[in-house]
N, C-alpha and C positions, 0 to 999 in steps of 0.2 A: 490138583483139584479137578474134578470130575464130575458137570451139572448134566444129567440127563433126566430132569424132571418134564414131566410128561411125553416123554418120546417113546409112544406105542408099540412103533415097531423093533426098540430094543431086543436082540439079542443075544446072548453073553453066554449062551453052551458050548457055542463053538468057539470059543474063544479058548487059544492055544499058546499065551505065552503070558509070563510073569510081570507084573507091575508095583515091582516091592518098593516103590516111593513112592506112589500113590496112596497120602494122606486122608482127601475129604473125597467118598463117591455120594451123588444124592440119584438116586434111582427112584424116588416120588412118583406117584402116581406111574408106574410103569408094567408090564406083564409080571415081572419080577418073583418067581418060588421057588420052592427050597432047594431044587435041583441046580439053579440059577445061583444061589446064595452059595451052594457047596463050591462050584468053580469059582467062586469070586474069593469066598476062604482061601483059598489052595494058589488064587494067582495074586492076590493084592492082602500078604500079612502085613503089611505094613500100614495098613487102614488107623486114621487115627479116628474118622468121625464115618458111619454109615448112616443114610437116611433114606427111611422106604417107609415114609409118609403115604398112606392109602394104597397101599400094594396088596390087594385083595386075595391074592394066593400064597402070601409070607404063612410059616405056621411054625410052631414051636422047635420041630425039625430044621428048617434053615438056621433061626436064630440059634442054634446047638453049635454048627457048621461053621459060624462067623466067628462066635465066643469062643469056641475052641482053638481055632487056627490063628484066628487074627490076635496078635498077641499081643499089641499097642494097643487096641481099642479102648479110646477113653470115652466117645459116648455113641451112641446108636437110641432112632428116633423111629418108632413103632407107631406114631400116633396113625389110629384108621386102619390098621391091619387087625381086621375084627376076628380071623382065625389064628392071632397066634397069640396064644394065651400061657404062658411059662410062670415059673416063680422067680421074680426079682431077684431076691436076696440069694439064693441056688447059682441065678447067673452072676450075681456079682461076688459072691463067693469063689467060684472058677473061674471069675476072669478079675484077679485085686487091681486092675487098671482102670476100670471102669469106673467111673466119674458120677457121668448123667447115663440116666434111661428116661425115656420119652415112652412110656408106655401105649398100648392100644386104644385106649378111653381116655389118654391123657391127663388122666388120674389112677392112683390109684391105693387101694387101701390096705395100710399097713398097721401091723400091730405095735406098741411099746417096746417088745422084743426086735421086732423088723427094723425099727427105727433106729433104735441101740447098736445093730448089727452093721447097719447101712451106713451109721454116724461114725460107727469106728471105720472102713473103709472109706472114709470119704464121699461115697457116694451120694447125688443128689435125682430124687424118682420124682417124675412126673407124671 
């Protein structure tokens, strides 16, 4: 596990080696986009929980980079990342591991079909 919620001056481009047992990163509140997210895909697949709670430069593009690569991810927590706006059911269709989504509004609105989709993956939106 890996808490760097609120530390500013985080980092992580130049970050040049693999951390394939790290589990839980929470990057909250931190400079954190998508350029950020691709190195963290590509050095930590073994992600089982991502959190980038109010990471104001996350956008659909990173959260692509995570869901692709990280291939344990069972949940990731978007609340307060008001640029990155994806479809749900898309990401949890490409990633059948995924659990929980913690959406940007921390809500959010699905249809009958959505729900059906989401119910048979297991997966639980927030």
């Amino acid at each position: 596990h890996l808490n760097l919620d609120n530390c500013s001056r985080v980092k992580l481009l130049g970050m040049n080696f693999e951390v394939p047992n790290l589990e839980v990163l929470n990057l909250s509140n931190t400079p954190v986009d998508d350029e950020t997210l691709y190195v963290i895909s590509k050095s930590c697949r073994g992600l089982l929980h991502l959190i980038l709670q109010r990471c104001d430069d996350v956008t659909e593009k990173g959260v692509k980079h995570v869901v692709e690569n990280c291939t344990q991810l069972k949940e990731i927590d978007f609340y307060g990342c008001n640029k990155a706006h994806f479809n749900v059911v898309s990401m949890v269709l490409s990633r059948p591991s995924l659990r929980k989504v913690t959406t940007p509004a921390g809500s959010y609105r699905l249809s009958d079909a959505d729900r059906e989709v989401l119910s048979r993956q297991r997966c639980f939106v927030w």
